[in-house]
PDB file of N, CA, C and O in Angstrom:
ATOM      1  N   UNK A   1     -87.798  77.704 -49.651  1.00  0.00           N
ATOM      2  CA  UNK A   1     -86.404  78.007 -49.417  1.00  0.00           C
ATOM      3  C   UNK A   1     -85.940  78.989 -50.499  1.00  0.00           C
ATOM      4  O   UNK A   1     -86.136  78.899 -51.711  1.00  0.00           O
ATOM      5  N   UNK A   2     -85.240  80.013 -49.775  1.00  0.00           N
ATOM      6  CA  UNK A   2     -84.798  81.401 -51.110  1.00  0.00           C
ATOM      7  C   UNK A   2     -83.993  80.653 -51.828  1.00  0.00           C
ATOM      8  O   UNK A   2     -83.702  79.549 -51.366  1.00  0.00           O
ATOM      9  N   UNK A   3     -83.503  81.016 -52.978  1.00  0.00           N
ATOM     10  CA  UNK A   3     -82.221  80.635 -54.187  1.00  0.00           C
ATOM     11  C   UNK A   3     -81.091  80.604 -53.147  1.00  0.00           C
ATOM     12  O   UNK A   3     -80.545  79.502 -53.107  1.00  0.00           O
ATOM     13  N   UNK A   4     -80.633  81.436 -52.367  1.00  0.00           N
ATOM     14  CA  UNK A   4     -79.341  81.780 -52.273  1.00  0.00           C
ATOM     15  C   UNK A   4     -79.390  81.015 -50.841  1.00  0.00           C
ATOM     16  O   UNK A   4     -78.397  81.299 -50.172  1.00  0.00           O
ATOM     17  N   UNK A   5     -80.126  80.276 -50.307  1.00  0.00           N
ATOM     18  CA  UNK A   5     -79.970  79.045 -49.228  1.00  0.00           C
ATOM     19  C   UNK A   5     -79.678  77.811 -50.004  1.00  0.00           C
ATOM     20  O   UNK A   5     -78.805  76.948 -49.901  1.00  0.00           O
ATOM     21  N   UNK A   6     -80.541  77.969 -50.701  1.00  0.00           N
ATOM     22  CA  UNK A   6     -80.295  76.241 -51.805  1.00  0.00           C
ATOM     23  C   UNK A   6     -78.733  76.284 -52.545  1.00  0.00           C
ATOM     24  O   UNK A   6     -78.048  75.292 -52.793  1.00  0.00           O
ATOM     25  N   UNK A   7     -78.455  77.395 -52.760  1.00  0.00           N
ATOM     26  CA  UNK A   7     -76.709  77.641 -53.320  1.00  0.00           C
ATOM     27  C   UNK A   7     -76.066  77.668 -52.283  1.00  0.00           C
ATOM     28  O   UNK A   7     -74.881  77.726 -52.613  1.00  0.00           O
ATOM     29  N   UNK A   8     -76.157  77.659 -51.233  1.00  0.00           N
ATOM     30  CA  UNK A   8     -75.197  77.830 -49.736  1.00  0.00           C
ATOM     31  C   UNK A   8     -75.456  76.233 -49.524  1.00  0.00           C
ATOM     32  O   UNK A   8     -74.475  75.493 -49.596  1.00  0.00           O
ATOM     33  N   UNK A   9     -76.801  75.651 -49.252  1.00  0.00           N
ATOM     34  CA  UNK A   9     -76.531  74.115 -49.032  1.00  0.00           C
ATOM     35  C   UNK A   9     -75.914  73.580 -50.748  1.00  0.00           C
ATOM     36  O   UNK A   9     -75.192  72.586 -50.677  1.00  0.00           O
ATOM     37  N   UNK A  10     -75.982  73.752 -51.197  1.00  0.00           N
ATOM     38  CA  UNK A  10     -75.303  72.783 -52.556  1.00  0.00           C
ATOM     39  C   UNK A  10     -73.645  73.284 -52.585  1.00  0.00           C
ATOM     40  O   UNK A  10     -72.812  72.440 -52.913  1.00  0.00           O
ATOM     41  N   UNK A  11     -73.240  74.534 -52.269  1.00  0.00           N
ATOM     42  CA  UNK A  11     -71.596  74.539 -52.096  1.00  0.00           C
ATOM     43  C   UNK A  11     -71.008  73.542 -51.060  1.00  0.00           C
ATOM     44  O   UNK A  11     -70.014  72.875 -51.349  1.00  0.00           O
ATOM     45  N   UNK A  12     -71.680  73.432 -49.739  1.00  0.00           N
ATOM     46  CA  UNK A  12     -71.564  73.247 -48.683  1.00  0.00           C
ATOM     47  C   UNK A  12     -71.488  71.549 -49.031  1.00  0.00           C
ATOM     48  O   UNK A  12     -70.598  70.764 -48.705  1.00  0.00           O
ATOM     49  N   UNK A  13     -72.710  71.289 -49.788  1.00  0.00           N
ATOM     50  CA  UNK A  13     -72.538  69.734 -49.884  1.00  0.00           C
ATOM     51  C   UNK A  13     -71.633  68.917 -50.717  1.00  0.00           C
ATOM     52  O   UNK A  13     -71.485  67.696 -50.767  1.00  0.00           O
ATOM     53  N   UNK A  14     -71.041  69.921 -51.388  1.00  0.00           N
ATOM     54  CA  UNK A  14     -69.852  69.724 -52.662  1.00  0.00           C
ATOM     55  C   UNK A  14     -68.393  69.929 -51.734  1.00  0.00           C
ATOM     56  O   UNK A  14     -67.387  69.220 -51.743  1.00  0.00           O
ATOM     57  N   UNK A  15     -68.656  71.062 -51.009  1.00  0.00           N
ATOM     58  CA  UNK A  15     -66.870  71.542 -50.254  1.00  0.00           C
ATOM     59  C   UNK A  15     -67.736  71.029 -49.258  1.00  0.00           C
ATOM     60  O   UNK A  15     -68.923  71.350 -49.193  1.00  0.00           O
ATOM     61  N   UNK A  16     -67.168  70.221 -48.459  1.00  0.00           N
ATOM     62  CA  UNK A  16     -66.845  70.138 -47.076  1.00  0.00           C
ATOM     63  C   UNK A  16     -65.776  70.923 -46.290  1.00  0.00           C
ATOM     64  O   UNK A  16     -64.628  71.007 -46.726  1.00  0.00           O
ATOM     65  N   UNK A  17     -66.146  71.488 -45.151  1.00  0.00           N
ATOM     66  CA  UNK A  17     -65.255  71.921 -44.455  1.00  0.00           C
ATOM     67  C   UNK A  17     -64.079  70.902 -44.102  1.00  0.00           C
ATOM     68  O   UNK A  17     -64.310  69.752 -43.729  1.00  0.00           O
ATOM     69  N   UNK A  18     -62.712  71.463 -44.264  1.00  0.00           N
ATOM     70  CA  UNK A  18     -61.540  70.650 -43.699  1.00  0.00           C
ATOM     71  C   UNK A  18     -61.635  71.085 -41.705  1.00  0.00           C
ATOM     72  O   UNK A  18     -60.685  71.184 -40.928  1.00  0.00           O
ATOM     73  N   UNK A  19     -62.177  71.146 -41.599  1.00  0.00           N
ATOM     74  CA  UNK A  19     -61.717  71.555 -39.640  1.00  0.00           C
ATOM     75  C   UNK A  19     -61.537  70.639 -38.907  1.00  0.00           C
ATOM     76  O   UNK A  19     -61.860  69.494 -39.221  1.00  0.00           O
ATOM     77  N   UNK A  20     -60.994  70.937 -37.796  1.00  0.00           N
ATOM     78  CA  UNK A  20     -60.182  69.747 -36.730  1.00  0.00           C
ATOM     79  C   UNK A  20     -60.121  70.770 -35.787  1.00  0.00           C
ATOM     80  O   UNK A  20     -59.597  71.883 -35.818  1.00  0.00           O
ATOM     81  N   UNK A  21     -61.150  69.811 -34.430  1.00  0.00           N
ATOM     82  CA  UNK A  21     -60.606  70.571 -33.149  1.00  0.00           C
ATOM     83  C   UNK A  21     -59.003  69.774 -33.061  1.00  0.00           C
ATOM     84  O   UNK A  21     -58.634  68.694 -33.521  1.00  0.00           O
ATOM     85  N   UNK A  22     -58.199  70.925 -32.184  1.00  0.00           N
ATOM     86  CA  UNK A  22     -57.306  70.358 -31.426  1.00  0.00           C
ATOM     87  C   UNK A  22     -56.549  71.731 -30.700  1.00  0.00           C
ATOM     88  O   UNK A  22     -57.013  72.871 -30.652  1.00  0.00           O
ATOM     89  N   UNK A  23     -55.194  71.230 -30.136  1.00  0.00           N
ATOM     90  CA  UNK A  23     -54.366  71.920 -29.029  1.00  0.00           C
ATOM     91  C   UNK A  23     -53.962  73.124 -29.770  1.00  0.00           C
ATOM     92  O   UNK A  23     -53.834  72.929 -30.979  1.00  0.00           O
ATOM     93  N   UNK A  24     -53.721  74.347 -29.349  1.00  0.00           N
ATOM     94  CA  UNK A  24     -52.715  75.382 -29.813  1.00  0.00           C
ATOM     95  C   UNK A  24     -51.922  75.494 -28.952  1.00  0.00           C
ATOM     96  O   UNK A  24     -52.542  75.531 -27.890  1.00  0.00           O
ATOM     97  N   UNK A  25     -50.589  75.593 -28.747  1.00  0.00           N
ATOM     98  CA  UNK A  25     -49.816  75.588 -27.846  1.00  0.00           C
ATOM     99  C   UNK A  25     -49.559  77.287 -27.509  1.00  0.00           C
ATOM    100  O   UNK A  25     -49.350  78.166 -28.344  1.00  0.00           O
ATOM    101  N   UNK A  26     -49.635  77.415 -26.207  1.00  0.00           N
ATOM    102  CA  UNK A  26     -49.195  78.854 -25.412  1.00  0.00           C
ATOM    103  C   UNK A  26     -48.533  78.823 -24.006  1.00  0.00           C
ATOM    104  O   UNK A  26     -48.132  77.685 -23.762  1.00  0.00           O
ATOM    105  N   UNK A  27     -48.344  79.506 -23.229  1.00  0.00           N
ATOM    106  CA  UNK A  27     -47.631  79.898 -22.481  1.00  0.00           C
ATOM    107  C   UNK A  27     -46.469  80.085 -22.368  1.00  0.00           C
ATOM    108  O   UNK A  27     -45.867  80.490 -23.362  1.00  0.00           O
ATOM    109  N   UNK A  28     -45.620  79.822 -20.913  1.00  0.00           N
ATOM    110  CA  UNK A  28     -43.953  80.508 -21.144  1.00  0.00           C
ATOM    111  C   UNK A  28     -43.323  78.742 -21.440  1.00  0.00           C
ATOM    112  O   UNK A  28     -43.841  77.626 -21.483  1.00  0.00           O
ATOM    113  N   UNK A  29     -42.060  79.261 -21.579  1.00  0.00           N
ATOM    114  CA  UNK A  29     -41.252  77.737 -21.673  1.00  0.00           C
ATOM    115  C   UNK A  29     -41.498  77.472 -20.161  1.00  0.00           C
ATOM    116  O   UNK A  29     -41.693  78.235 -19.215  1.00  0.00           O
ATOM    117  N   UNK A  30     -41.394  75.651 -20.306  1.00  0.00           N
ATOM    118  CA  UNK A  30     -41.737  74.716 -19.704  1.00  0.00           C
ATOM    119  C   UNK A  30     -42.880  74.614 -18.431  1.00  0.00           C
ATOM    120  O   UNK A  30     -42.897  73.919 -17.415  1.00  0.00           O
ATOM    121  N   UNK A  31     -43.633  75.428 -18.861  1.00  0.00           N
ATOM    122  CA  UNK A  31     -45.048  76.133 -18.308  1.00  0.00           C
ATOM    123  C   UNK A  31     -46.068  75.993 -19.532  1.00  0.00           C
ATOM    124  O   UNK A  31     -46.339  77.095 -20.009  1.00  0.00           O
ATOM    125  N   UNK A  32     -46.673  74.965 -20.133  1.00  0.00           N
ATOM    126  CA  UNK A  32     -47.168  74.973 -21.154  1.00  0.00           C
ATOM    127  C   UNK A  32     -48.687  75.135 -20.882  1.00  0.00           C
ATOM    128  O   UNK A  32     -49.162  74.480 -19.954  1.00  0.00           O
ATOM    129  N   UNK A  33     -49.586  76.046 -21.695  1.00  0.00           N
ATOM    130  CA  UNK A  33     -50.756  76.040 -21.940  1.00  0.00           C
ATOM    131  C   UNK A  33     -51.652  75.750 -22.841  1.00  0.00           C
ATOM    132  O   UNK A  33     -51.582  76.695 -23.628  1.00  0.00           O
ATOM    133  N   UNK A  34     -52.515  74.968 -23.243  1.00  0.00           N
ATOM    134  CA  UNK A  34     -53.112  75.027 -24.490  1.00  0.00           C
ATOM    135  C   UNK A  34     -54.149  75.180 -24.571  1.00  0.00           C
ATOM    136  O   UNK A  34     -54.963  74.630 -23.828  1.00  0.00           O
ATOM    137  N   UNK A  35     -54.560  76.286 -25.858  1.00  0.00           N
ATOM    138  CA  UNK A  35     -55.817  76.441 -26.244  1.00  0.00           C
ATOM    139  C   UNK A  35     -56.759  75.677 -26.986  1.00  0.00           C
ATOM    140  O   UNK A  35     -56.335  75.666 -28.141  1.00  0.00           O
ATOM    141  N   UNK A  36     -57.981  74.936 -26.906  1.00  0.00           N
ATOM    142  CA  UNK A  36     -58.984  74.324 -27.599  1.00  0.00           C
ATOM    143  C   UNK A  36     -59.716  75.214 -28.712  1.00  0.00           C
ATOM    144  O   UNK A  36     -60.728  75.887 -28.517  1.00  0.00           O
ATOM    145  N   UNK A  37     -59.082  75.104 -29.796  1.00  0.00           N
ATOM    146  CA  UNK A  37     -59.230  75.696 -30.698  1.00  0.00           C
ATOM    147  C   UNK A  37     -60.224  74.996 -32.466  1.00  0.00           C
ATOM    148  O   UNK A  37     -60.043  73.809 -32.736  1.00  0.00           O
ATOM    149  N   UNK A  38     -60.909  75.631 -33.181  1.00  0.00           N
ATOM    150  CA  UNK A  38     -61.277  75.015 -34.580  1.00  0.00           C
ATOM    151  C   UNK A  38     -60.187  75.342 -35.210  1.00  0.00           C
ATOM    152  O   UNK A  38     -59.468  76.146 -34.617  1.00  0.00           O
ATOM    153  N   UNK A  39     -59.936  75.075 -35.944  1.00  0.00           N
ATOM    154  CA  UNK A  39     -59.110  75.640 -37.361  1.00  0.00           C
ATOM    155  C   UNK A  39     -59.196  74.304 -38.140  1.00  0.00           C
ATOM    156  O   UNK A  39     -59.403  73.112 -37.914  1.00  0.00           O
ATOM    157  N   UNK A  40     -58.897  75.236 -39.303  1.00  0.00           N
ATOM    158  CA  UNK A  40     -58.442  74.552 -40.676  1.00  0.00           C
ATOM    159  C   UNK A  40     -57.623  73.201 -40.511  1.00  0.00           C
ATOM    160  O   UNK A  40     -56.720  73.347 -39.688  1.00  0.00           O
ATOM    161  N   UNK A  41     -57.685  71.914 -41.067  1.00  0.00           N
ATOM    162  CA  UNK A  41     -56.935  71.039 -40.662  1.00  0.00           C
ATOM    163  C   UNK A  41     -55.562  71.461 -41.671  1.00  0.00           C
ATOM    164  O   UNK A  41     -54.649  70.646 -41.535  1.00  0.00           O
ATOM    165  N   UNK A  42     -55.309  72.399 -42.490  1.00  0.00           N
ATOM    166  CA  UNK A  42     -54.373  72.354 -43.322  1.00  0.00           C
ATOM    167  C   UNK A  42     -53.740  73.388 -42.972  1.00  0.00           C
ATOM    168  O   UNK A  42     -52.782  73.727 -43.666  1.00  0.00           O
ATOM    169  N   UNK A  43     -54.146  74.267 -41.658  1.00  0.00           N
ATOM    170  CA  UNK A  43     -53.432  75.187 -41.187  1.00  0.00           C
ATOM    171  C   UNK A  43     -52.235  74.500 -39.967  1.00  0.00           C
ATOM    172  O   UNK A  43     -52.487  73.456 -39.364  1.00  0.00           O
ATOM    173  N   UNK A  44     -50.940  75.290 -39.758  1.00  0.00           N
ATOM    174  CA  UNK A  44     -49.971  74.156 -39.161  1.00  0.00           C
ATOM    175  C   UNK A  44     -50.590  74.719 -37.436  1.00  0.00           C
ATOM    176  O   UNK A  44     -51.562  75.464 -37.306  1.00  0.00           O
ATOM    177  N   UNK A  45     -49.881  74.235 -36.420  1.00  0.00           N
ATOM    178  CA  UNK A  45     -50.955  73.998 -34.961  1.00  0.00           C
ATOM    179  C   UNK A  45     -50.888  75.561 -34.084  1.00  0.00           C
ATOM    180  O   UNK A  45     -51.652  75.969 -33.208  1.00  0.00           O
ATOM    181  N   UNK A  46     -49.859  76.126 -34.600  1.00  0.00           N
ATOM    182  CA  UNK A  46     -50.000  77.581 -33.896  1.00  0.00           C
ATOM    183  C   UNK A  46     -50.704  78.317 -34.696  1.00  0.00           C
ATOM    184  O   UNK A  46     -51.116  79.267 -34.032  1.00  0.00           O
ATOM    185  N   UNK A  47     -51.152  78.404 -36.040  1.00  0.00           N
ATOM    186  CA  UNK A  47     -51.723  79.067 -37.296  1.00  0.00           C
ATOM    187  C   UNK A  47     -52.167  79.504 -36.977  1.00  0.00           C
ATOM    188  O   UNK A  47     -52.012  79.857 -35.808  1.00  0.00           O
ATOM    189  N   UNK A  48     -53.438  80.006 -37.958  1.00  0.00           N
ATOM    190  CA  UNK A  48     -54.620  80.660 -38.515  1.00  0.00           C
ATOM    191  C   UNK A  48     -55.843  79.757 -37.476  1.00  0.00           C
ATOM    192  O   UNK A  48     -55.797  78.533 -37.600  1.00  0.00           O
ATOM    193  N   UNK A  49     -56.466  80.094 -36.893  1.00  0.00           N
ATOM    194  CA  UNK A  49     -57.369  79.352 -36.153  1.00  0.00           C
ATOM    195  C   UNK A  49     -59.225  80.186 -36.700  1.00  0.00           C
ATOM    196  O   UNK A  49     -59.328  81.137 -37.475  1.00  0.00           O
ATOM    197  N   UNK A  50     -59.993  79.720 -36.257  1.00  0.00           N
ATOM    198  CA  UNK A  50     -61.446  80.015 -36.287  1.00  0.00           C
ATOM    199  C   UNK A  50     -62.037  80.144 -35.242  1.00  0.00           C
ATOM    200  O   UNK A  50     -62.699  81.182 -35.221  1.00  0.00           O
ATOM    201  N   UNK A  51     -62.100  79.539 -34.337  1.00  0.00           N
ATOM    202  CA  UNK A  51     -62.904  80.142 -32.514  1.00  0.00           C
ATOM    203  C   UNK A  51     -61.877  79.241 -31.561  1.00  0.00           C
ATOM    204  O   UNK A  51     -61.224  78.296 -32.003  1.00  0.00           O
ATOM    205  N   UNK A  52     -61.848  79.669 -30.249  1.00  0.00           N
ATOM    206  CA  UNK A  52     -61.349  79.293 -29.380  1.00  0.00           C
ATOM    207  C   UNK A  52     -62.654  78.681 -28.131  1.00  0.00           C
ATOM    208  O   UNK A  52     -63.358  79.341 -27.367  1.00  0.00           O
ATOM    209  N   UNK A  53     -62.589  77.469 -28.307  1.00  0.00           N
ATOM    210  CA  UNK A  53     -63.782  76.468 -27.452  1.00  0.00           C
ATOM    211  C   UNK A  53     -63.238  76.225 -26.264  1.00  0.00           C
ATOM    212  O   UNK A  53     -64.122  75.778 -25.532  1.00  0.00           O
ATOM    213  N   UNK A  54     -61.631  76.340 -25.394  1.00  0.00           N
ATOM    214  CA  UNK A  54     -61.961  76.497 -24.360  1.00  0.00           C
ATOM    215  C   UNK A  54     -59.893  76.246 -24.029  1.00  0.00           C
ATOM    216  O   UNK A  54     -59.121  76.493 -24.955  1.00  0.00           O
ATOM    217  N   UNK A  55     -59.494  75.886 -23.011  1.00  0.00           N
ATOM    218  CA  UNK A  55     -58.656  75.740 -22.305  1.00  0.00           C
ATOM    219  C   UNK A  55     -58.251  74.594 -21.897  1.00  0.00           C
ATOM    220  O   UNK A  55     -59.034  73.876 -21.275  1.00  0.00           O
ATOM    221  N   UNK A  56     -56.835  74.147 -22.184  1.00  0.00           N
ATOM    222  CA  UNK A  56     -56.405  72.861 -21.403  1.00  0.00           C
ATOM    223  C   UNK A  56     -55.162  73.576 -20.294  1.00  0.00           C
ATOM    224  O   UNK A  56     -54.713  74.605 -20.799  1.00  0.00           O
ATOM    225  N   UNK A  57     -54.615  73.296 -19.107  1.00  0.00           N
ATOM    226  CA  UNK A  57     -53.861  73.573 -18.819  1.00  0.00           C
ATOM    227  C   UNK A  57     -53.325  72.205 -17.842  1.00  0.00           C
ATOM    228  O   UNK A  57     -53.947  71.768 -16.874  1.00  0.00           O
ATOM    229  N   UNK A  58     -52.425  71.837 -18.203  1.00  0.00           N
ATOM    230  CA  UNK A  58     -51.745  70.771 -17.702  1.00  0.00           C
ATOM    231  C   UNK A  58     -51.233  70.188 -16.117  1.00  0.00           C
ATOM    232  O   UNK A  58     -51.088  69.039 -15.699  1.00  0.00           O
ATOM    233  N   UNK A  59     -51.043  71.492 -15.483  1.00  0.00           N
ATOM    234  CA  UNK A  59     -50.129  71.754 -14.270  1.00  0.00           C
ATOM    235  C   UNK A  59     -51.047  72.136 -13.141  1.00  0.00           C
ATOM    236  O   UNK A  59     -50.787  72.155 -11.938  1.00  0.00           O
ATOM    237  N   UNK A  60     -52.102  72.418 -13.717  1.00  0.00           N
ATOM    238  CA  UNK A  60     -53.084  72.826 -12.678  1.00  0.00           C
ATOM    239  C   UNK A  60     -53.991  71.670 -11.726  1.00  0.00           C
ATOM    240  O   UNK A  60     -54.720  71.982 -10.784  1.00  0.00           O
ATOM    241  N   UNK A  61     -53.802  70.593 -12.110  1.00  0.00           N
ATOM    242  CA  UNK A  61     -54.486  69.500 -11.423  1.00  0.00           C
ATOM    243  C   UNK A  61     -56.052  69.345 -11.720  1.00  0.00           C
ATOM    244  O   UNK A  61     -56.324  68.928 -12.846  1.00  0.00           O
ATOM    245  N   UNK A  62     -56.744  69.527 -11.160  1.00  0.00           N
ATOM    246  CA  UNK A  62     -58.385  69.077 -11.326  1.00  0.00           C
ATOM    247  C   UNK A  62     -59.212  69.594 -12.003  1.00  0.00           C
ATOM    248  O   UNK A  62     -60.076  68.848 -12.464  1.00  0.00           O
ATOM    249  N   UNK A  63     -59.284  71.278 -12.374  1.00  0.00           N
ATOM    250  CA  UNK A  63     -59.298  72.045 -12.749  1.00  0.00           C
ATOM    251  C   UNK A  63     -58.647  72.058 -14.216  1.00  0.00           C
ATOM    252  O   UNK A  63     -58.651  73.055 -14.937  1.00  0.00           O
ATOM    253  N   UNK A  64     -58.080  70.806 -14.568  1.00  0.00           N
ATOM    254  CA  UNK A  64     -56.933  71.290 -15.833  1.00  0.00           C
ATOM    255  C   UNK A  64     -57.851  71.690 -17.229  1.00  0.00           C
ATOM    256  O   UNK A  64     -57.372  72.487 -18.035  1.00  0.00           O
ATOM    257  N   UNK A  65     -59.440  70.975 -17.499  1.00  0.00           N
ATOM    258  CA  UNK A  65     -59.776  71.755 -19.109  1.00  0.00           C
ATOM    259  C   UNK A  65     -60.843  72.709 -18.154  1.00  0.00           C
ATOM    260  O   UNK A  65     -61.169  72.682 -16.967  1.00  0.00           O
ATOM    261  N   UNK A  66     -61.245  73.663 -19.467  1.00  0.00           N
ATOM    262  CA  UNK A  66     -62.337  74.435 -19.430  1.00  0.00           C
ATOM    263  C   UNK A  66     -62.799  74.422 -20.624  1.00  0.00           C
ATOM    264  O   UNK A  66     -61.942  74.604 -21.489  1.00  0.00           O
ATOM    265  N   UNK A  67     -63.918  74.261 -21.003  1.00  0.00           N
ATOM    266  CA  UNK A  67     -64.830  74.131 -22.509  1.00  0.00           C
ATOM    267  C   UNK A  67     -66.038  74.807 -22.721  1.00  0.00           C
ATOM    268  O   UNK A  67     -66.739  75.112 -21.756  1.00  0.00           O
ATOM    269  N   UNK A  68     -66.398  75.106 -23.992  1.00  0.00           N
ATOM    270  CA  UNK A  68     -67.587  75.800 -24.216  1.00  0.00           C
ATOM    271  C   UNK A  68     -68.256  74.149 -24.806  1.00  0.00           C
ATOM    272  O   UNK A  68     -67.708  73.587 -25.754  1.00  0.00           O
ATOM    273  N   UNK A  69     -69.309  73.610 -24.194  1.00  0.00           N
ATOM    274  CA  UNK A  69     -69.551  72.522 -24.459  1.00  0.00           C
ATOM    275  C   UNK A  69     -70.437  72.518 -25.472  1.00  0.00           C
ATOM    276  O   UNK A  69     -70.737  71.542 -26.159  1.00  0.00           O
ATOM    277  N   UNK A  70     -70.949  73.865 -25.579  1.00  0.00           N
ATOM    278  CA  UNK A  70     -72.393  73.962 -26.625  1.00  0.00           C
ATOM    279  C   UNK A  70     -71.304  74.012 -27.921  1.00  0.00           C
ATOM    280  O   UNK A  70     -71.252  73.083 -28.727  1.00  0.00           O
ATOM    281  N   UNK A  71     -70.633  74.943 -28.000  1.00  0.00           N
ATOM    282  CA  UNK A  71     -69.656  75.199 -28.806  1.00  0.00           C
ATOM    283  C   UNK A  71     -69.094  73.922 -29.643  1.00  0.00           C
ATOM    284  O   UNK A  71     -69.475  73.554 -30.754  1.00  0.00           O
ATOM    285  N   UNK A  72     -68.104  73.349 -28.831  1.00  0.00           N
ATOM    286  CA  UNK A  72     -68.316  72.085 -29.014  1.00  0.00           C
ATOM    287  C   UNK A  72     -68.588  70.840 -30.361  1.00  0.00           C
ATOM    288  O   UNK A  72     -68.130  70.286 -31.360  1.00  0.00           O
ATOM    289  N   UNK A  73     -69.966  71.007 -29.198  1.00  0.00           N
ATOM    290  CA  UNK A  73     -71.420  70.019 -29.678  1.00  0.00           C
ATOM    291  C   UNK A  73     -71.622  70.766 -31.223  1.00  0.00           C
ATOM    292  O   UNK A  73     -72.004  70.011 -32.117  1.00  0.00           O
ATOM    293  N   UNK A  74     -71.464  71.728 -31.460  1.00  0.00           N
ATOM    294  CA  UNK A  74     -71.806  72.622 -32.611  1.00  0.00           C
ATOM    295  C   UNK A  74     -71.099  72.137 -33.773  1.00  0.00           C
ATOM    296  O   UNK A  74     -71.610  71.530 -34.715  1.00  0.00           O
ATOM    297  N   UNK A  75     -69.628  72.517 -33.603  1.00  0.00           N
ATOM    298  CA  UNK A  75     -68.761  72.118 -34.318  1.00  0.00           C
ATOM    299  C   UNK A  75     -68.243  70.686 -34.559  1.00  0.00           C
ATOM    300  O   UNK A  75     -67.626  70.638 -35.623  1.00  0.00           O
ATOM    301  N   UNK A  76     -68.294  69.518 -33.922  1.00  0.00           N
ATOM    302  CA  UNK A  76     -68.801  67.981 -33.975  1.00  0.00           C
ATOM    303  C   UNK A  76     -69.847  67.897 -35.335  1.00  0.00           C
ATOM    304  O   UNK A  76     -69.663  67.420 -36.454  1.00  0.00           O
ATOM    305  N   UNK A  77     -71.192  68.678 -34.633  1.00  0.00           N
ATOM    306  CA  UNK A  77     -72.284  68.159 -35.527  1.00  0.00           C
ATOM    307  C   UNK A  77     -71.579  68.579 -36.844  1.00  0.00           C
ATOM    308  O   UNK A  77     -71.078  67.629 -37.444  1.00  0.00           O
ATOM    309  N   UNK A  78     -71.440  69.741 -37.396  1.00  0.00           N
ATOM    310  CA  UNK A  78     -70.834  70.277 -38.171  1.00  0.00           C
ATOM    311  C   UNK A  78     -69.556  70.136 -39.449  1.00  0.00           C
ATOM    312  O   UNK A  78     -69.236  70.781 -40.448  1.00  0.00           O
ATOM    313  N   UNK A  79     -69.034  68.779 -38.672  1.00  0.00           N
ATOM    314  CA  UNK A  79     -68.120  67.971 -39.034  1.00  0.00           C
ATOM    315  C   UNK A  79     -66.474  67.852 -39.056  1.00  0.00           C
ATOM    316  O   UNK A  79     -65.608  67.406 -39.808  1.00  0.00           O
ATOM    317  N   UNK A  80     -66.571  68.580 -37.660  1.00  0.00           N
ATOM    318  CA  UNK A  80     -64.930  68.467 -36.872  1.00  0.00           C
ATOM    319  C   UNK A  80     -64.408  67.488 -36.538  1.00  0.00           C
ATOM    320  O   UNK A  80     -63.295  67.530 -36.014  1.00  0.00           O
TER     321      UNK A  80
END
């Protein structure tokens, strides 16, 4: 393993990432959409975000999420 992997796992094992999937809120008034988003847990819910994993939409019936499931699964393992 190079130096500068063993310093990337030893920051990594000291800082933990703060992240939290959850909702970003969009669309028009009382037409609400939300995006499945990572971000920062210390960022506030419309903020600063990191990837967008997929779609909730409320009004649409059966059809209402869409997800990147690998995505996801990624960010879980990862410690979301």
């Amino acid at each position: 393993m190079s130096p500068v992997t063993q310093r990337l796992i030893a920051t990594l094992e000291c800082n933990p990432m703060a992240v939290a999937i959850r909702l970003r809120r969009a669309g028009r008034k009382k037409a609400p959409m939300y995006r499945i988003v990572v971000a920062d847990s210390r960022a506030p819910r419309d903020g600063k975000f990191i990837e967008v994993i997929g779609q909730y939409t409320p009004r649409t019936g059966e059809q209402a999420v869409s997800l990147k499931v690998d995505r996801a699964n990624y960010w879980l393992d990862n410690g979301a």
